[in-house]
C-alpha positions in Angstrom: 0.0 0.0 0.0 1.5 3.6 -0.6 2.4 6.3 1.5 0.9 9.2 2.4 3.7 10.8 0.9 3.5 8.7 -2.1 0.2 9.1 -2.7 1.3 12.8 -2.8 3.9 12.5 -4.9 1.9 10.7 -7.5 -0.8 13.4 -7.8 1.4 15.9 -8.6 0.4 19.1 -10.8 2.5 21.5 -12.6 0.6 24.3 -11.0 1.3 23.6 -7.7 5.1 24.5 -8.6 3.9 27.9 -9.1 2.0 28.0 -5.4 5.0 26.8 -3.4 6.6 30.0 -3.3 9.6 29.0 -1.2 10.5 26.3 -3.5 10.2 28.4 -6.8 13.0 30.8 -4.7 14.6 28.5 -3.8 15.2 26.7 -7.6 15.7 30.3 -9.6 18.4 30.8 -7.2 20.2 27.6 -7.6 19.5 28.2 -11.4 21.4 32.1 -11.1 24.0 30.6 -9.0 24.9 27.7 -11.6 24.4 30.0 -14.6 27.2 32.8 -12.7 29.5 29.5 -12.6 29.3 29.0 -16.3 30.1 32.4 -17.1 32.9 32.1 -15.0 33.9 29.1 -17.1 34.8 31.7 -20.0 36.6 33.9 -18.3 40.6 33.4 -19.3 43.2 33.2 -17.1 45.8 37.0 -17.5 48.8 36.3 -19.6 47.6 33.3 -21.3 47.7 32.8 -25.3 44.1 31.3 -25.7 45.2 29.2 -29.5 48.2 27.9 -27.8 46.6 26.6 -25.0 43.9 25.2 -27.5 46.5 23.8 -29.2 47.8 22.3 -26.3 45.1 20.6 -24.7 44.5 19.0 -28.6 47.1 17.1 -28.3 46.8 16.0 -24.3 43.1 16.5 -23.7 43.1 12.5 -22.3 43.6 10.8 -19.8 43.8 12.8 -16.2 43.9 16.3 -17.4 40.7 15.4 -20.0 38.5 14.2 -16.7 39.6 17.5 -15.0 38.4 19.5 -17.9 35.1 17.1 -17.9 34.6 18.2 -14.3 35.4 22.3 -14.6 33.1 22.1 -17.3 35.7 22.6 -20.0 37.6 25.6 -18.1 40.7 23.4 -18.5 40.7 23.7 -22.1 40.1 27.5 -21.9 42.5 27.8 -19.0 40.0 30.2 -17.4 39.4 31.5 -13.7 37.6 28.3 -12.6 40.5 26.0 -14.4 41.0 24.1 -10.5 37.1 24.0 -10.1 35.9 22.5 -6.5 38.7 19.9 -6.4 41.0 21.7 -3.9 37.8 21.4 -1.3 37.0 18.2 -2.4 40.8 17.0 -1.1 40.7 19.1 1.9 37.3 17.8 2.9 39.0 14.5 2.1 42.4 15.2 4.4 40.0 16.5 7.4 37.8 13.2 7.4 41.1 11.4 7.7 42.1 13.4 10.6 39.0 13.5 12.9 39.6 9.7 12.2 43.3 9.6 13.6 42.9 12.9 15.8 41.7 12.8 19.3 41.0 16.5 19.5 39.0 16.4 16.1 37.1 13.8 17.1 36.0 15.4 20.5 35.3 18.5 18.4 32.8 16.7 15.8 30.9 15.3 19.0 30.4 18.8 20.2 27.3 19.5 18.3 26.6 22.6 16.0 29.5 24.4 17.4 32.2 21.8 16.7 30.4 21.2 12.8 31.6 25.0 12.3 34.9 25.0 13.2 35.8 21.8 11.3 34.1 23.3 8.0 36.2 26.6 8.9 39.4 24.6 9.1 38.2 23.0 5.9 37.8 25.9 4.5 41.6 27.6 5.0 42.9 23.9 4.3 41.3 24.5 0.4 43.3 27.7 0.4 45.9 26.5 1.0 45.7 23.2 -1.2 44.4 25.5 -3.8 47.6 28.3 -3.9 50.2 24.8 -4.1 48.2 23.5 -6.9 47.6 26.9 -8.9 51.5 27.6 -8.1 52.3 24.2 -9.9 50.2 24.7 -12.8 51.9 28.1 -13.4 55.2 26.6 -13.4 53.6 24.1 -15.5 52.2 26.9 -18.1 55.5 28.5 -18.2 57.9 25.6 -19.1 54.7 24.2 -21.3 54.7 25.2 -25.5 52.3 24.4 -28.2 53.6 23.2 -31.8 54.2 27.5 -32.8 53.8 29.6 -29.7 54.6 29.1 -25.8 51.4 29.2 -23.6 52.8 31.9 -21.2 53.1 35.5 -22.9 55.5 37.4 -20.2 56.3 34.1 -17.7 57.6 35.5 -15.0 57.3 35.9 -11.2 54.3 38.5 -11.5 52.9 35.7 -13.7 53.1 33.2 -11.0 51.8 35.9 -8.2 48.6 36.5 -10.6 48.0 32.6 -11.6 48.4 31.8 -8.0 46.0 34.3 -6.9 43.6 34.2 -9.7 43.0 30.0 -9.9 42.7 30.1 -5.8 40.0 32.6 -5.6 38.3 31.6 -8.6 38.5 27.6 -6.3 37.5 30.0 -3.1 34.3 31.6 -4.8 33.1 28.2 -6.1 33.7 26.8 -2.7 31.3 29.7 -1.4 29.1 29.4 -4.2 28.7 25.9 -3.3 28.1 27.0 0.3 25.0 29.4 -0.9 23.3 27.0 -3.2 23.0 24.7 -0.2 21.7 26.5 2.2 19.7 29.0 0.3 18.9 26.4 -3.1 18.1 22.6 -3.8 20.0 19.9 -3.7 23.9 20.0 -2.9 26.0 22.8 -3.9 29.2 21.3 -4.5 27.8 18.3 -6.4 25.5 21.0 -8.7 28.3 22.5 -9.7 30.2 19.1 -10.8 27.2 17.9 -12.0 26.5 21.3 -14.2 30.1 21.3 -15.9 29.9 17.4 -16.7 26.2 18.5 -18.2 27.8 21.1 -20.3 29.9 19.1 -22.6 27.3 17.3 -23.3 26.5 19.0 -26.7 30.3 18.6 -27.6 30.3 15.1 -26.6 26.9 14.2 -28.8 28.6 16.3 -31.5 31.7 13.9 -31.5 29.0 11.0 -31.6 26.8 12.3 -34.4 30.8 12.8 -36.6 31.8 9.5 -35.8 28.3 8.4 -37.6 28.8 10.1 -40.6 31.9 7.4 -41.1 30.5 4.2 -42.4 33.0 2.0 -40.8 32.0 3.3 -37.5 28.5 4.1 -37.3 28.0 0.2 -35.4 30.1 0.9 -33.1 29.0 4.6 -31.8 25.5 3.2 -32.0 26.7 0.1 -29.2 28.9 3.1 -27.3 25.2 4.7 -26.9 23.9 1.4 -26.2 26.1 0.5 -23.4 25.8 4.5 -21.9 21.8 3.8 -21.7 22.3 0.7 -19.9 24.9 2.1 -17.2 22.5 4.8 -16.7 19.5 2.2 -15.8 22.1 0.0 -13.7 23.2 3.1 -11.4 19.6 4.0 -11.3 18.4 0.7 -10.2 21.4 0.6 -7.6 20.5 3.6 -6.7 17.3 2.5 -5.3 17.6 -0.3 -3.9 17.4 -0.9 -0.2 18.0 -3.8 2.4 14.6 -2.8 5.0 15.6 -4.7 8.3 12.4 -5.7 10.1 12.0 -4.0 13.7 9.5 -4.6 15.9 7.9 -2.5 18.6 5.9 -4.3 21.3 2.5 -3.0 23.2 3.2 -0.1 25.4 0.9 1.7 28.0 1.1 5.3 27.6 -1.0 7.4 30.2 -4.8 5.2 30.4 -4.3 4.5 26.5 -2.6 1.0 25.3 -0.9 1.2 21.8 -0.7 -1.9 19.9 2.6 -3.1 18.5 4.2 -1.7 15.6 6.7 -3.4 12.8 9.0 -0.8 10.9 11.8 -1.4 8.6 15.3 0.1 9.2 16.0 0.7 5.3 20.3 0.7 4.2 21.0 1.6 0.8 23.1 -1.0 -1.1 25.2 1.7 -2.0 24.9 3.9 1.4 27.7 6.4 0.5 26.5 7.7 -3.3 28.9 9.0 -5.6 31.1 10.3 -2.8 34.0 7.4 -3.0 34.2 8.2 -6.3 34.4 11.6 -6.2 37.1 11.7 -3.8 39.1 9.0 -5.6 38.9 11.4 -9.1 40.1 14.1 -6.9 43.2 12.6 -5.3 44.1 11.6 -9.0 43.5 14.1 -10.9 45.0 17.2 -8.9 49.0 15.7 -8.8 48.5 13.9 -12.8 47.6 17.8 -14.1 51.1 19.0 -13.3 52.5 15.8 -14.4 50.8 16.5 -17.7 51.6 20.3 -18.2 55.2 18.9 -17.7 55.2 16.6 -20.9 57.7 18.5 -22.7 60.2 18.4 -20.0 62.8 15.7 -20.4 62.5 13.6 -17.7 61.8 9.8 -18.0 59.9 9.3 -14.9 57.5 11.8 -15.2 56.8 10.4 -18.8 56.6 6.9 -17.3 53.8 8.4 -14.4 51.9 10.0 -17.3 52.3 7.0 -19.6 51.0 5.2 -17.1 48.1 7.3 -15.9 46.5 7.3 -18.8 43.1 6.0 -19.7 42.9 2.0 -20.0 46.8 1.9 -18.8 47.1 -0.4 -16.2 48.4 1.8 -13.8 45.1 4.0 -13.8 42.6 1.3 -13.4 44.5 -0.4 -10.1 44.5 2.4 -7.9 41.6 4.4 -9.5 39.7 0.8 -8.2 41.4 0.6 -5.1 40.9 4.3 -3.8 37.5 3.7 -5.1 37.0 0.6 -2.4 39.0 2.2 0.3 37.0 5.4 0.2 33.6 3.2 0.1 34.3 1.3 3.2 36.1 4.6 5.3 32.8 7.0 4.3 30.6 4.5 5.3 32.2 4.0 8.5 31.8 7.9 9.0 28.0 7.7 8.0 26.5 5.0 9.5 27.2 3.9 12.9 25.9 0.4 14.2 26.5 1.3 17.8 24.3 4.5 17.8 21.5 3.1 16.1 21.5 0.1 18.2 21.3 2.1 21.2 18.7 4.7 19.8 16.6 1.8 18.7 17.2 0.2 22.5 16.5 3.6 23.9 13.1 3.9 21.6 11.7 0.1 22.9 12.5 -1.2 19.1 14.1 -4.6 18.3 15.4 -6.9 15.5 13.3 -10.0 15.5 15.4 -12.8 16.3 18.7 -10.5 18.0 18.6 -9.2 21.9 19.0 -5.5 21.8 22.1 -2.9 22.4 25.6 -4.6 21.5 24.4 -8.0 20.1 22.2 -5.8 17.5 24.9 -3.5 16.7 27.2 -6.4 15.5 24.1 -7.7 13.9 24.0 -4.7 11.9 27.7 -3.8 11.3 27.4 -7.7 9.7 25.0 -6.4 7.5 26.2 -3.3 6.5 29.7 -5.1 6.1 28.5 -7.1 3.2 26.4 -4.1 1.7 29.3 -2.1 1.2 31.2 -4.8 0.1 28.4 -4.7 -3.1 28.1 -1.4 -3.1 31.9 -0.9 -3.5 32.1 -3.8 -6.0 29.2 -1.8 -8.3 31.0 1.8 -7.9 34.2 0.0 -9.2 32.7 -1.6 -11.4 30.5 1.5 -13.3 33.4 3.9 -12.9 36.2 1.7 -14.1 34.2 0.2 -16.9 34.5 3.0 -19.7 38.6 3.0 -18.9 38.4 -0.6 -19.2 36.5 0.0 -23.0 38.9 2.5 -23.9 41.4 0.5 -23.4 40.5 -2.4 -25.4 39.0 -1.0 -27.9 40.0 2.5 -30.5 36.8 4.2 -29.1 35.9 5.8 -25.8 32.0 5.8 -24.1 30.4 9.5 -24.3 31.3 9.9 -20.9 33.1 8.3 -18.2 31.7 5.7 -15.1 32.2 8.5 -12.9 30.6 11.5 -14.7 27.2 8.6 -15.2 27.6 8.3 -11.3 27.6 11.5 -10.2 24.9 13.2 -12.9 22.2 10.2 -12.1 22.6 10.2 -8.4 22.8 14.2 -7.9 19.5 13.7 -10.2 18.0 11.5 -7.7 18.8 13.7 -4.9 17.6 16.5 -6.2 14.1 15.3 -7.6 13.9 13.7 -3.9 14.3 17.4 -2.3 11.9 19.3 -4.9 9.3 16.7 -4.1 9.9 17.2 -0.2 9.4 20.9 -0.9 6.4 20.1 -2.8 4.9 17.7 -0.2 5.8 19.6 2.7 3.4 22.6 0.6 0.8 20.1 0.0 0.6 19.3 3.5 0.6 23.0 4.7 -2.7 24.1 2.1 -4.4 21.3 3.7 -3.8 22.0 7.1 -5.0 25.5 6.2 -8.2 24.2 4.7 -8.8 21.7 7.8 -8.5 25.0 10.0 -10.7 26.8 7.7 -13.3 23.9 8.0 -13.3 23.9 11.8 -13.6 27.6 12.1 -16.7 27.3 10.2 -18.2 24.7 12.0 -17.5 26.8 14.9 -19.2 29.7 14.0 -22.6 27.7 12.4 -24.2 27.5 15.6 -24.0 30.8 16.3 -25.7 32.0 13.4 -28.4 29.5 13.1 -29.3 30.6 17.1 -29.6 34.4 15.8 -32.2 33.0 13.1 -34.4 31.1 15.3 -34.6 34.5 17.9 -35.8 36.3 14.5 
C-alpha cells in the first residue's frame, strides 16, 4: 500500500510549482548561481595565449587532465578562472575526514554539536586555500615551461605571472567553494555536487557532437550506435542501484502510555546498497586528478619518470585502473564508516523500545548490523568499481571511448535523484501546509454555524 507521501507525490500538478513560493525561490536561485558559474567558465586566465593553449590541450586532452576539464566544465581547455574548479575542497574535505579519524581533539570536536560542525568546516575551509595556492603555483610553473607546436602558452612568464595565476585559480576555487556553500543552504540539492554535475552537463553537446561525426563514417557508425547502447544501460544499472534498499524488520511491542494501550508496531530500518552515493568516487577522481595535471603540463620536460607516471596514468593503462579501483573501495568502506554507525543506532533503537526479531538488543544488534552493513558495502563498493572503471576498461580495449566516463554517469544520475527527492519534499511539505490551512478553515466554520443559526431562530 503507498504512503501518504506517495500518494502525494503521485498526484502531482504542474501548477502547484507555481504556489510553493519557497521552493520556486529557492530553484531560480540555484539556477542564477549555476548560470554565474558557467560564465565564469569563459573567463581566461591574464597572460595566457588562448590558441596555444587550444592547441595544447588537442594534443593532451586525455587521460587525467581530460576528466579534470570534464569536471570544470571545459575551463581546462580555456585555462579560465575556474580552471581548479571544486577539487581543492573536495581534497581538503578528504584530508580533514582522515584526521577526525586519527585525531583525538578532532574527534571530540565533531561530538560537540553545532558548534564543533563549524569549526571543522572553517578549518576545511583555510585547508582548500591552501591546497588551492600549491596547486595553482604548480600549474603556473607548468604553463611557463609548457609550449604548443608555434607559440609558448605563457606570454610574459615570470614571477608576477606566478603571483597573478596563483591568486587568480585560488580565488576563482574559493568563490566556487562559497558558491557551493549558498546553493545549499539558500537552493536545492547540494552545492558542491551542482556544480560538478553542471560542468559534466555542459559538454554534453560537444560530446553528442563527436558522436553524431563519428556516424557520418561508415566504418564506424555500429560501433557509436553500441557506445550509446552500453551508456543507456549504465544509466539504468546506477539507477536501479541507486534505489535499492535492504529494509531490516523491527519490531515494537504493546506499550501503555498514560490510560491509553498502543498496539505493537513493525517498521523497517532501510540501508541503501550503496549507502555512501557518488562520494567514494568523487574523492578518488580528486586525489588523481590534482597531482596527474602538473605531471601533464610537464610533458615537454625531459624527464623519463615523469613520462613513465603519465604513460601510465593514462586511460585504460594499467596503472590508472588499479589504484583508481582501489581508492574507489577504500573510500567506500572509510565513508561508510563515518555515515553509519551500528552502535548508535543500536542504542537509539534500545532507547526507543524497538528490536530486530530474532537478535537481543544494544551490543548484540549493533554487531548484527555492522554484519550487514559489512556485506552491503562490500556490493556497493564492488558496483562503484565496477560503473566507474568500466569506460577505462572500454577505452582501453577498444579505438573508441564511451560519451562519458563511469564516474561523470555516477555522479549526474545520483545528484539527479537527490535533487528530484528534495523538490518533491518541498512540494509535499506545501501540500501538507494548504491542507492543514483548509482543515483549519473547515473547523472555524463549524464553529461559527451555531452561532448563526441561534440568531435566526430569535428572529
Amino acid at each position: 500500500m503507498a504512503s501518504a507521501a506517495e500518494q502525494l507525490a503521485a498526484n502531482f500538478r504542474f501548477g502547484s510549482f507555481f504556489k510553493a513560493g519557497d521552493l520556486r525561490d529557492r530553484l531560480l536561485f540555484t539556477l542564477g548561481a549555476l548560470l554565474i558559474y558557467r560564465l565564469g567558465t569563459y573567463v581566461p586566465l591574464p597572460g595566457i595565449d588562448a590558441d596555444a593553449m587550444a592547441d595544447l590541450f588537442s594534443q593532451m586532452s586525455g587521460g587525467i587532465l581530460g576528466n579534470l576539464n570534464l569536471f570544470a566544465g571545459g575551463a581546462v581547455s580555456r585555462m579560465s578562472i575556474f580552471a581548479l574548479s571544486i577539487l581543492p575542497y573536495i581534497s581538503a574535505s578528504i584530508i580533514m575526514q582522515l584526521m577526525q579519524a586519527v585525531s583525538p581533539s578532532l574527534e571530540a570536536m565533531k561530538k560537540e554539536g553545532e558548534s564543533g560542525r563549524r569549526k571543522l568546516n572553517q578549518y576545511t575551509r583555510y585547508l582548500t586555500v591552501v591546497l588551492a595556492m600549491g596547486q595553482a603555483l604548480g600549474i603556473a610553473y607548468g604553463l611557463e615551461s609548457s609550449t604548443s607546436a608555434s607559440n609558448p602558452l605563457v606570454i610574459d612568464p615570470g614571477m608576477f605571472f606566478r603571483i597573478q595565476t596563483v591568486v587568480t585559480l585560488a580565488g576563482g576555487t574559493v568563490f566556487l567553494m562559497w558558491l557551493g556553500e549558498q546553493i545549499t543552504s539558500r537552493g536545492i540539492g547540494n552545492g558542491i555536487s551542482l556544480i560538478i554535475f553542471t560542468g559534466i552537463i555542459a559538454q554534453m553537446p560537444r560530446a553528442l557532437g563527436q558522436i553524431l561525426e563519428t556516424v557520418q563514417q561508415t566504418d564506424q557508425a555500429l560501433l557509436s550506435l553500441l557506445v550509446v547502447v552500453v551508456v543507456i544501460a549504465l544509466v539504468f544499472f546506477v539507477v536501479f542501484i541507486e534505489r535499492s534498499f535492504r529494509q531490516i524488520v523491527v519490531q515494537y511491542p504493546k506499550r501503555v502510555v498514560g490510560n491509553r494501550q498502543t498496539e505493537g508496531q513493525t517498521q523497517y530500518l532501510p540501508l541503501k546498497l550503496n549507502t555512501v552515493g557518488v562520494i567514494p568516487v568523487i574523492f578518488a577522481s580528486s586525489l588523481l586528478i590534482m597531482p596527474q595535471t602538473i605531471v601533464s603540463f610537464g610533458v615537454g620536460v625531459e624527464n623519463e619518470w615523469l613520462n613513465v607516471i603519465l604513460s601510465q596514468m593514462g586511460r585504460g593503462q594499467p596503472g590508472f585502473i588499479i589504484l583508481f579501483g582501489a581508492l574507489i573501495m577504500f573510500f567506500a568502506f572509510f565513508y561508510t564508516a563515518i555515515v553509519f554507525n551500528p552502535n548508535e543506532t543500536a542504542e537509539n533503537l534500545k532507547k526507543g523500545g524497538g528490536y530486530v526479531p530474532g537478535v537481543r538488543p544494544g551490543k548484540n544488534t549493533a554487531i548484527y548490523l555492522d554484519y550487514v552493513l559489512s556485506r552491503l558495502t562490500v556490493v556497493g563498493a564492488v558496483y562503484l568499481a565496477f560503473v566507474a572503471l568500466l569506460p577505462e576498461i572500454w577505452a582501453g580495449a577498444s579505438s573508441s571511448a564511451l560519451i562519458f566516463g563511469g564516474t561523470s554517469i555516477l555522479i549526474v544520475v545520483s545528484v539527479t535523484i537527490d535533487t528530484v527527492q528534495q523538490i518533491q519534499s518541498h512540494m509535499i511539505a506545501q501540500q501538507y501546509e494548504s491542507l492543514l490551512a483548509k482543515q483549519r478553515l473547515r473547523s472555524g466554520d463549524k464553529k461559527d454555524t451555531p452561532k448563526k443559526t441561534r440568531r435566526r431562530t430569535r428572529r
